[in-house]
C-alpha positions as a LaTeX table, in Angstrom:
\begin{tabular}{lrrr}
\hline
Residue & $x$ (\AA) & $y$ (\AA) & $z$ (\AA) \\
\hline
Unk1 & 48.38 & 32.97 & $-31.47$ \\
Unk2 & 45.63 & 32.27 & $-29.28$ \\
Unk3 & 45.15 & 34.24 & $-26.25$ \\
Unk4 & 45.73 & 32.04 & $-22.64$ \\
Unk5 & 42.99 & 31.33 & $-21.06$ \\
Unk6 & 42.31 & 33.21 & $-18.01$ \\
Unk7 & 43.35 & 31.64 & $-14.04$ \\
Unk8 & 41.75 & 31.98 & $-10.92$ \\
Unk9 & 44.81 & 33.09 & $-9.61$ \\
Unk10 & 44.52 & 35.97 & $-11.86$ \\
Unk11 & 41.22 & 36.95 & $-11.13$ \\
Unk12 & 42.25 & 37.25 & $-7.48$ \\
Unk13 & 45.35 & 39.06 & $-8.67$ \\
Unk14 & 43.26 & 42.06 & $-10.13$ \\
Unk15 & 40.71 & 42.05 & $-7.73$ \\
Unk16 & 43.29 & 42.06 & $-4.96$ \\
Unk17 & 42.12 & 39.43 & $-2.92$ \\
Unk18 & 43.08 & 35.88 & $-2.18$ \\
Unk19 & 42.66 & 32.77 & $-3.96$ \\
Unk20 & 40.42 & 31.61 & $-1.48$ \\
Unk21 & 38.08 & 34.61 & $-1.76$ \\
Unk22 & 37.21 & 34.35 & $-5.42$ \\
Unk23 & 36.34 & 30.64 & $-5.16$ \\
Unk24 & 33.99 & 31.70 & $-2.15$ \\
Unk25 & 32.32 & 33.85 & $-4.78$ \\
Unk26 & 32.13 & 31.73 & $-7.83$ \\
Unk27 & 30.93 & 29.25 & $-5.67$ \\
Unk28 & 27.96 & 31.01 & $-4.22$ \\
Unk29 & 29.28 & 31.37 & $-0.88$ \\
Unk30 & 28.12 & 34.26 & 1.93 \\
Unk31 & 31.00 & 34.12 & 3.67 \\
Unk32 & 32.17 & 37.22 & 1.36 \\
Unk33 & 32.00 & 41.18 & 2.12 \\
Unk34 & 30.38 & 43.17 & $-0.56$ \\
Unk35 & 33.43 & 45.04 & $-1.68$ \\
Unk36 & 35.62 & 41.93 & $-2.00$ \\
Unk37 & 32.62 & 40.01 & $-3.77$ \\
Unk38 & 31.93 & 43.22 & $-6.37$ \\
Unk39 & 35.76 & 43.47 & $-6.90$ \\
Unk40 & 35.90 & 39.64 & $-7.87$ \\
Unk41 & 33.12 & 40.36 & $-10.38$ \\
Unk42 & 34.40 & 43.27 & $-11.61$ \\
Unk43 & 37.83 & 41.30 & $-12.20$ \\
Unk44 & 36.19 & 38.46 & $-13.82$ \\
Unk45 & 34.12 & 40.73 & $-15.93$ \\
Unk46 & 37.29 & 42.69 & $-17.15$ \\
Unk47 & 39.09 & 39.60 & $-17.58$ \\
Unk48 & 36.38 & 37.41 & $-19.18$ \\
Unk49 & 37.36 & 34.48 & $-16.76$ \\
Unk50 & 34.75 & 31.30 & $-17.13$ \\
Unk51 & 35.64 & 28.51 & $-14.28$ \\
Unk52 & 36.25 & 25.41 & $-15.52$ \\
Unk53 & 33.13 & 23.22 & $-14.91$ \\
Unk54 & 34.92 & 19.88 & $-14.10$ \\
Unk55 & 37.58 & 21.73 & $-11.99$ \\
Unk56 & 35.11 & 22.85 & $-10.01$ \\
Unk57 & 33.48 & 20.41 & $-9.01$ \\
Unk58 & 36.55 & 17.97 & $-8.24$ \\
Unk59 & 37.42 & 20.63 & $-5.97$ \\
Unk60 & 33.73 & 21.63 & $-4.53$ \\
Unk61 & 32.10 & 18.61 & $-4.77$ \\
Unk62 & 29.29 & 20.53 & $-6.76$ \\
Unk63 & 27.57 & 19.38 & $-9.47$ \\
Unk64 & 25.05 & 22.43 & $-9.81$ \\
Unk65 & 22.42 & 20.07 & $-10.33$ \\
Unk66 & 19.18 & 19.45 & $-8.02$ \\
Unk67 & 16.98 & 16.49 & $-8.17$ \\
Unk68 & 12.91 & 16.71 & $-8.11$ \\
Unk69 & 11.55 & 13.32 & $-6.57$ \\
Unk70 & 8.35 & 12.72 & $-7.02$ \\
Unk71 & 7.18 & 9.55 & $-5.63$ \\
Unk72 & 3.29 & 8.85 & $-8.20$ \\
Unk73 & 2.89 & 7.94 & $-11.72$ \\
Unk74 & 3.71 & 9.71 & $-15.14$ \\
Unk75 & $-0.17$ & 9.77 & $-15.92$ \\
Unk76 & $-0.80$ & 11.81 & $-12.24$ \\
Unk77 & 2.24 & 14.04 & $-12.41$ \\
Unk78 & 1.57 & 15.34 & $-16.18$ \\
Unk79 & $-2.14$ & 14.85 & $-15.72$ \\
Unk80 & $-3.15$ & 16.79 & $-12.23$ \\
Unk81 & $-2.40$ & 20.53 & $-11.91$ \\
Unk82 & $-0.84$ & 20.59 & $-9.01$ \\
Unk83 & 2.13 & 19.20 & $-9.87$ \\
Unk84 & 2.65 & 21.47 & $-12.80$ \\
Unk85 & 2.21 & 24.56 & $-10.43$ \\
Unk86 & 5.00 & 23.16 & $-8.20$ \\
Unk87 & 7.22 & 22.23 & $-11.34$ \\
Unk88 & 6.69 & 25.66 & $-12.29$ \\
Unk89 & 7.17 & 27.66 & $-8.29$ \\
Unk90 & 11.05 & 25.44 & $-8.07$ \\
Unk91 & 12.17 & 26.16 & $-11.99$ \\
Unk92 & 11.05 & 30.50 & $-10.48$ \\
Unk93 & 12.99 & 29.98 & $-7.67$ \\
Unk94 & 16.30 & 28.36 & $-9.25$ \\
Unk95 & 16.43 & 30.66 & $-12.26$ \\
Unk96 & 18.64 & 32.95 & $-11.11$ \\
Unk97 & 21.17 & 30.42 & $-9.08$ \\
Unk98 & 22.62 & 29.01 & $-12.31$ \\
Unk99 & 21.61 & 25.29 & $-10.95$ \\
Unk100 & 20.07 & 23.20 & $-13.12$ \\
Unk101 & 16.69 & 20.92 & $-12.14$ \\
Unk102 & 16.53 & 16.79 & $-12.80$ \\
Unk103 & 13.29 & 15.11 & $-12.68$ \\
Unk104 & 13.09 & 11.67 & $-11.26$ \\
Unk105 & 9.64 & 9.34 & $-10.68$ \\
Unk106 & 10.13 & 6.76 & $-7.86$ \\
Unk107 & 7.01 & 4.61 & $-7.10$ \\
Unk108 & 8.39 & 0.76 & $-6.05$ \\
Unk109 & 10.67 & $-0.06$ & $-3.52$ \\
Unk110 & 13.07 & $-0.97$ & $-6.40$ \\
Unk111 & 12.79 & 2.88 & $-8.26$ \\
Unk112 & 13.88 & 4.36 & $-4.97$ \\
Unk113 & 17.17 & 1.88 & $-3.99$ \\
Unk114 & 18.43 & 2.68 & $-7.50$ \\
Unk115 & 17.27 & 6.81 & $-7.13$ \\
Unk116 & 19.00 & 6.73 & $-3.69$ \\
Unk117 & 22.37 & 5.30 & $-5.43$ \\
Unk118 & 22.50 & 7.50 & $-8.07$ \\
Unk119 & 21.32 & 10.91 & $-6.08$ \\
Unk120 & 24.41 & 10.02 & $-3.77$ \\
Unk121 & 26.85 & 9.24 & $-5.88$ \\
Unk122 & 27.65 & 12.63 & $-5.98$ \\
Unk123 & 25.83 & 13.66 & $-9.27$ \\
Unk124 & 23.45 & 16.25 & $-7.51$ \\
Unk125 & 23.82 & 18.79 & $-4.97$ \\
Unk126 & 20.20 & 18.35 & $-3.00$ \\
Unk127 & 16.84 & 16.59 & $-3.38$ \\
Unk128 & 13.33 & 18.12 & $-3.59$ \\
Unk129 & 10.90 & 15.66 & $-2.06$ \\
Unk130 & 7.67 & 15.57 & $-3.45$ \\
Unk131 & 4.24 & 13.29 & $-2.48$ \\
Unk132 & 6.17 & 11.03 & 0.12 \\
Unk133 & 3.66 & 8.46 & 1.27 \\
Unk134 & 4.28 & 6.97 & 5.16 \\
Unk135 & 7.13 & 5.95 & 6.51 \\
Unk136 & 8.68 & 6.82 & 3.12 \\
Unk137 & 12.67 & 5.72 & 3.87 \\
Unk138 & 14.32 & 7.51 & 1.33 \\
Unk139 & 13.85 & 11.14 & 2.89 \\
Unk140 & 16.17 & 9.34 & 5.96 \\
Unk141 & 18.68 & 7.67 & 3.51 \\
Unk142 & 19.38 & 10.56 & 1.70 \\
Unk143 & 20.34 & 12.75 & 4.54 \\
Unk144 & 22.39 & 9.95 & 6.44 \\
Unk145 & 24.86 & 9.64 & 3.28 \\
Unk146 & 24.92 & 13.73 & 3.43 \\
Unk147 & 22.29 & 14.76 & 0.90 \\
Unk148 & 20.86 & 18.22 & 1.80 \\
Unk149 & 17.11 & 17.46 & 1.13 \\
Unk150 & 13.79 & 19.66 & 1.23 \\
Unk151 & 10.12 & 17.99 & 1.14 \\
Unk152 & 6.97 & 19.32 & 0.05 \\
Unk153 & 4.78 & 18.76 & 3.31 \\
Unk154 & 5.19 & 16.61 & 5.95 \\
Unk155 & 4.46 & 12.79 & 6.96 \\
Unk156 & 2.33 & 11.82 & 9.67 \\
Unk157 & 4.02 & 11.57 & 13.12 \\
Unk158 & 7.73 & 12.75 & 11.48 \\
Unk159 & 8.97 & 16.39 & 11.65 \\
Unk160 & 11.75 & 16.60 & 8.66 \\
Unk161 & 14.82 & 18.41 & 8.42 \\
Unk162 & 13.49 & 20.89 & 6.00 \\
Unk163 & 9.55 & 21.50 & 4.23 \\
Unk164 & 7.51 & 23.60 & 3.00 \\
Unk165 & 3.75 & 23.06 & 3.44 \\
Unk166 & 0.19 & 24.66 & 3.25 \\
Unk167 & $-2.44$ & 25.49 & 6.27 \\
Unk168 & $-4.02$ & 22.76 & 4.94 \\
Unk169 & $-6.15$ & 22.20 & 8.54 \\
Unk170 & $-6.80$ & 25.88 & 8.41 \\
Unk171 & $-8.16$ & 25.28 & 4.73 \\
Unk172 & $-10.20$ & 22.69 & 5.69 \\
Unk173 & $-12.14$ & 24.45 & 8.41 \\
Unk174 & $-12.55$ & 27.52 & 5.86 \\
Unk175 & $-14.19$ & 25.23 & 3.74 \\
Unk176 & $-16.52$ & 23.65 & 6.29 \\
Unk177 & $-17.34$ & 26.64 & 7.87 \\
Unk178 & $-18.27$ & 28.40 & 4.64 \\
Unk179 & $-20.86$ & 25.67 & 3.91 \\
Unk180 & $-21.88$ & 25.80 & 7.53 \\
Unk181 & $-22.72$ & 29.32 & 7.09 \\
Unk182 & $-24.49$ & 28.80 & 3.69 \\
Unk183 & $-27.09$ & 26.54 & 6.07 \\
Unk184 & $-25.19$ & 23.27 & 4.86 \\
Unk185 & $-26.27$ & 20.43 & 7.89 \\
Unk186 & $-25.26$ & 17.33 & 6.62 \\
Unk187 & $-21.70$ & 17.78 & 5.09 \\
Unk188 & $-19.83$ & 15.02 & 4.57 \\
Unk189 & $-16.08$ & 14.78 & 3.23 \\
Unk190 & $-13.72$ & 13.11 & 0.76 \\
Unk191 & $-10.39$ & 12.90 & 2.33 \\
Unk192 & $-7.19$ & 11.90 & 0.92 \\
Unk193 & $-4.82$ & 9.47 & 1.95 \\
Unk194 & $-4.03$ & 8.81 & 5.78 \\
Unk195 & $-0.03$ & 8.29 & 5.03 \\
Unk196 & 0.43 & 11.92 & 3.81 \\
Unk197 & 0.37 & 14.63 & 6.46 \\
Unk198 & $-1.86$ & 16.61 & 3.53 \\
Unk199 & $-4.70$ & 14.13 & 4.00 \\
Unk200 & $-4.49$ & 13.72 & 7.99 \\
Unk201 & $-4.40$ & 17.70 & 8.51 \\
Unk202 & $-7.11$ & 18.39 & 5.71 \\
Unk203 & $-9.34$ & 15.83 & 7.15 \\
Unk204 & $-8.64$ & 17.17 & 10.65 \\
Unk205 & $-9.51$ & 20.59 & 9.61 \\
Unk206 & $-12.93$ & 19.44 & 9.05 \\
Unk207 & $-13.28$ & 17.24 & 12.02 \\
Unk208 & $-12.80$ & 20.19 & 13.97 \\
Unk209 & $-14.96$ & 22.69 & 12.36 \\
Unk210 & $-17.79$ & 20.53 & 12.00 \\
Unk211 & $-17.56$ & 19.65 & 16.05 \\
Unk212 & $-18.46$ & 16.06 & 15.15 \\
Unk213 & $-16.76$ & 13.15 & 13.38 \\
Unk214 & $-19.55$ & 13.06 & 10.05 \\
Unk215 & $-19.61$ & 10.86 & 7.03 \\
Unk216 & $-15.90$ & 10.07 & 5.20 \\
Unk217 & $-14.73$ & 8.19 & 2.50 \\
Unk218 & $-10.99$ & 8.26 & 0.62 \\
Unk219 & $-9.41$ & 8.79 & $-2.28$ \\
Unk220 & $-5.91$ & 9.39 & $-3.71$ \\
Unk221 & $-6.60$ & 12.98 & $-5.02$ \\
Unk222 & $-7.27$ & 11.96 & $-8.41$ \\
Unk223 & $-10.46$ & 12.03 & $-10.13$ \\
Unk224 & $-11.65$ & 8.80 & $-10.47$ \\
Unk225 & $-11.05$ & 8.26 & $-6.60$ \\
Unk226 & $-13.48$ & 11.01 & $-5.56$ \\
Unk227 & $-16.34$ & 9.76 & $-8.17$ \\
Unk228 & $-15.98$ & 6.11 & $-6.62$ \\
Unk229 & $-16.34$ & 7.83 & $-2.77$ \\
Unk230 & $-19.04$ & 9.84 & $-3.23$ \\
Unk231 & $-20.71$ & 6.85 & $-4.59$ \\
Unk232 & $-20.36$ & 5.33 & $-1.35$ \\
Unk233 & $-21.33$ & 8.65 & 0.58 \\
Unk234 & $-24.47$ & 8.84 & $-1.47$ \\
Unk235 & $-25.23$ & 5.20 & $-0.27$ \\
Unk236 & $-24.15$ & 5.53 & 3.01 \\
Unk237 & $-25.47$ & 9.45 & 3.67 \\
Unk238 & $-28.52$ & 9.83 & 0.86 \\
Unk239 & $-29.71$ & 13.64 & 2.81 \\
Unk240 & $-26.05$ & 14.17 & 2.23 \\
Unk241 & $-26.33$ & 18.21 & 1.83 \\
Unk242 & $-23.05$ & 19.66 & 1.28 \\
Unk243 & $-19.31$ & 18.04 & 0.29 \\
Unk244 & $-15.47$ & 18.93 & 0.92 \\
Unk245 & $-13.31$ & 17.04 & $-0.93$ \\
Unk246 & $-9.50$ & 17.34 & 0.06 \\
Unk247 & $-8.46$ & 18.30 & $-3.35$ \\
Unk248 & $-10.30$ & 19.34 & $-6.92$ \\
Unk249 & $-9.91$ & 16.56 & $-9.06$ \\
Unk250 & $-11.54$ & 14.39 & $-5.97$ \\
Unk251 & $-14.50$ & 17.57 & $-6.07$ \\
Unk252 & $-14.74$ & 17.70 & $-10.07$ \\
Unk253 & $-15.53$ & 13.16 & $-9.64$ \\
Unk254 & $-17.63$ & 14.10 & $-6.65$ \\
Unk255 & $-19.76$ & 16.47 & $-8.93$ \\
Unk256 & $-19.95$ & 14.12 & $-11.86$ \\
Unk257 & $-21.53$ & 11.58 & $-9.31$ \\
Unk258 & $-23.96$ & 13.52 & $-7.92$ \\
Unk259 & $-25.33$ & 15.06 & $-11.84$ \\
Unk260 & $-25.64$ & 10.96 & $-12.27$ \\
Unk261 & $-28.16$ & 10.94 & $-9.20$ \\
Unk262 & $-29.90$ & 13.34 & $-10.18$ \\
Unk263 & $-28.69$ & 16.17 & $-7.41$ \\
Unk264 & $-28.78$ & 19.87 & $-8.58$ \\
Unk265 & $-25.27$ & 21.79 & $-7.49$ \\
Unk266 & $-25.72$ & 23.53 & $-5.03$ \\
Unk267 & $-29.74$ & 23.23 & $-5.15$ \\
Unk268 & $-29.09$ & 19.88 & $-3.63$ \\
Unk269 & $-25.76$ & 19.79 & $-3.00$ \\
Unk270 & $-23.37$ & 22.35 & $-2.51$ \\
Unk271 & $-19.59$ & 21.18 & $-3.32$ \\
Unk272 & $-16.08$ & 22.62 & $-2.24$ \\
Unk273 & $-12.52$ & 21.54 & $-2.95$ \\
Unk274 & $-9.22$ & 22.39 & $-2.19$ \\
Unk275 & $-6.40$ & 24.00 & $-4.37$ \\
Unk276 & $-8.03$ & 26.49 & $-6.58$ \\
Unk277 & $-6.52$ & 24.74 & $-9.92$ \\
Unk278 & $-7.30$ & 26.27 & $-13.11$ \\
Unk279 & $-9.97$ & 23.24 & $-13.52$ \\
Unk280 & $-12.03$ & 24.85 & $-10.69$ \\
Unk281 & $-13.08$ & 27.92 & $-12.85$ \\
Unk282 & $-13.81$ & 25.36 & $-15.61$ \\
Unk283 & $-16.54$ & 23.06 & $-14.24$ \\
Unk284 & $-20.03$ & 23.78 & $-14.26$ \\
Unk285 & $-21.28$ & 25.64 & $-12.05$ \\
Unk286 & $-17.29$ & 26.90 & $-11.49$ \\
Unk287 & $-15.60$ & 25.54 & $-8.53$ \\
Unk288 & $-15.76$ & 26.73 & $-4.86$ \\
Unk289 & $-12.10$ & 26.06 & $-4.04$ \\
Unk290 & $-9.30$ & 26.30 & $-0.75$ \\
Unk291 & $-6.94$ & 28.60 & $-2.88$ \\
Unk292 & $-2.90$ & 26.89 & $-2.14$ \\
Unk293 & $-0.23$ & 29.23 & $-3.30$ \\
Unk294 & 1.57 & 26.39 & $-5.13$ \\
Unk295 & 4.20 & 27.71 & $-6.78$ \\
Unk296 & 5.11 & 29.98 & $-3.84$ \\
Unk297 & 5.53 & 26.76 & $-2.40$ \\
Unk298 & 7.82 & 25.56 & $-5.34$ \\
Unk299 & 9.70 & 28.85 & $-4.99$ \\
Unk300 & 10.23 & 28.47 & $-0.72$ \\
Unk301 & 11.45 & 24.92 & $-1.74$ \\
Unk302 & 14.22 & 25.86 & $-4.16$ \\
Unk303 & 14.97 & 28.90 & $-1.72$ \\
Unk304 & 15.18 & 26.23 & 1.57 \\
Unk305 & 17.14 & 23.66 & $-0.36$ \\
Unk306 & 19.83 & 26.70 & $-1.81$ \\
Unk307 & 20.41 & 27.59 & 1.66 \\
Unk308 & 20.94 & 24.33 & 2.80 \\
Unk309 & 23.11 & 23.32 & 0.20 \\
Unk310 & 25.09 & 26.54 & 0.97 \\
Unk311 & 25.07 & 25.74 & 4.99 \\
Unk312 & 23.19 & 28.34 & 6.13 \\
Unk313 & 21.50 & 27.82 & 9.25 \\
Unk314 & 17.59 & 27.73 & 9.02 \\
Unk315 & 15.94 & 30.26 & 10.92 \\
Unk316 & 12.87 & 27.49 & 10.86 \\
Unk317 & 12.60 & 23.76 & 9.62 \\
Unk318 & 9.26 & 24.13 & 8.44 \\
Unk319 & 7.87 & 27.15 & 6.51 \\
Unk320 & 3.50 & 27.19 & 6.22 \\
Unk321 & 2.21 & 29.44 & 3.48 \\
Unk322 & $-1.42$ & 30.44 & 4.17 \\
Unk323 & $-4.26$ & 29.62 & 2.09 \\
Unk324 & $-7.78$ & 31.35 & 1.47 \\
Unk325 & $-11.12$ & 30.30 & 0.39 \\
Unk326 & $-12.45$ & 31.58 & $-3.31$ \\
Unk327 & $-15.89$ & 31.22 & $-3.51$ \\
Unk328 & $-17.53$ & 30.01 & $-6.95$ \\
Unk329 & $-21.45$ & 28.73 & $-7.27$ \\
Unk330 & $-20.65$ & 25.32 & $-6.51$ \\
Unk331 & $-21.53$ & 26.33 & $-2.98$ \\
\hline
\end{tabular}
């Protein structure tokens, strides 16, 4: 004869609490004193109770499952470290919560009506936000329709309800100011793009270490878009000295430009980027680089999005990690 199956009710039985208290712990809840929550494990322990999945979540309305958006191609997600760091930082900081991560790609207008459906129709708990690009509607459509929702920076002009973001402007200026004090006069910069708040801030960090406007051209971050602008600085600024690019892939096309016109690094030209990816310590000469903690910032993500899906209150909206210059011969 099989044995029955354990009941919530009996859990609370043994433990001596109410009904109400044990779901409060199996569901992740604070609202529990210690004793009552260590006498509900020690009940469930001795009694080998497992909840019943789709019980719970008729009666939570929790699916244990969190979404990572990510609004940019396949070929730049699996192809540019930084999104592997952050990949890595959320999957740290959800290990121990028993919820389970879902990655979804969004890039046309199309991707993110159908992503908005199905993220709240009640198959995921929260949303991780992730390269938002202007006035981006889907951050605001998923928290109207009750979606607890964390971003990974911020957009120009918009404060959101939850992020977590580097000093990128602070970055910047360490970067300028390094190549300032190397003797560097004629720096000019490869910024990334004006609808992130990434680009605007790391851009403005520059601006105002430099004390003048200088020579900029764009790019995306990626590779390709930092060899095709320092073509144009190199046209447009030929005593060009010293360059910051806004991230490393835009540095490591910057570099490949300027071995093409025959300038030395940093004989000619000294070079800095920003994120201190594993490709920095790879190029030749290595990499001067702003160092980003990126998967601390994949780890205060998870954290921020837990509590929200839990209703704590925020002690903050926004939490700003700090980020350091590592110096390589590039500069």
């Amino acid at each position: 004869m099989s044995r029955q199956r354990p009941t919530l009710e009996a859990v609370a039985a043994r433990a001596g609490v109410g009904r109400g208290t044990v779901s409060r712990v199996i569901n992740g809840s604070p609202k529990v004193s210690p004793q009552a929550k260590e006498a509900v494990l020690r009940a469930i322990e001795e009694l080998g109770y497992v909840p019943n999945p789709a019980a719970r979540t008729l009666v939570t309305r929790r699916t244990d499952t969190v979404a990572l958006v990510v609004s940019e191609s396949e070929e730049r997600v699996w192809g540019e470290p930084f999104f592997a760091g952050i990949i890595r930082g959320i999957s740290s900081g959800l290990a121990e919560t028993g919820l389970q991560l879902l990655l979804a790609m969004a890039q046309t207008p199309a991707d993110r009506e159908r992503l908005t459906r199905y993220l709240t129709g009640q198959h995921v708990d929260g949303a991780l936000l992730l390269s938002l690009h202007g006035d981006d509607p889907l951050p605001r459509h998923l928290e109207e329709r009750g979606l607890p929702t964390v971003r990974a920076g911020t957009a120009p002009g918009q404060t959101p309800v939850a992020y977590v973001d580097a000093d990128n402007r602070g970055g910047a200026r360490l970067a300028v100011e390094h190549l300032l004090a190397r003797g560097r006069s004629r720096i000019v910069t490869i910024a990334g793009p004006q609808d992130m708040g990434v680009g605007v801030d790391r851009l403005e960090g520059y601006r105002e270490a430099l004390g003048a406007s200088g020579d900029v051209a764009y790019g995306d971050f990626s590779e390709e878009s930092g060899a095709a602008a320092m073509r144009d600085l190199l046209a447009r600024a030929p005593d060009l000295d010293a360059v910051y690019a806004a991230s490393d892939p835009m540095a490591i096309g910057a570099m490949g430009e300027l071995r093409k016109a025959g300038r030395s690094i940093p004989g000619d030209v000294a070079v800095v980027g920003f994120d201190d990816s594993a490709s920095a310590r790879l190029t030749v000469p290595p990499l001067t680089s702003v160092h980003q903690p990126v998967e601390e910032m994949g780890r205060a993500m998870a954290e921020l999005l837990l509590a929200r899906i839990q209703g704590r209150e925020l002690a903050e909206p926004g939490v700003i990690l700090d980020t350091r210059l590592v110096v390589r011969e590039s500069s």
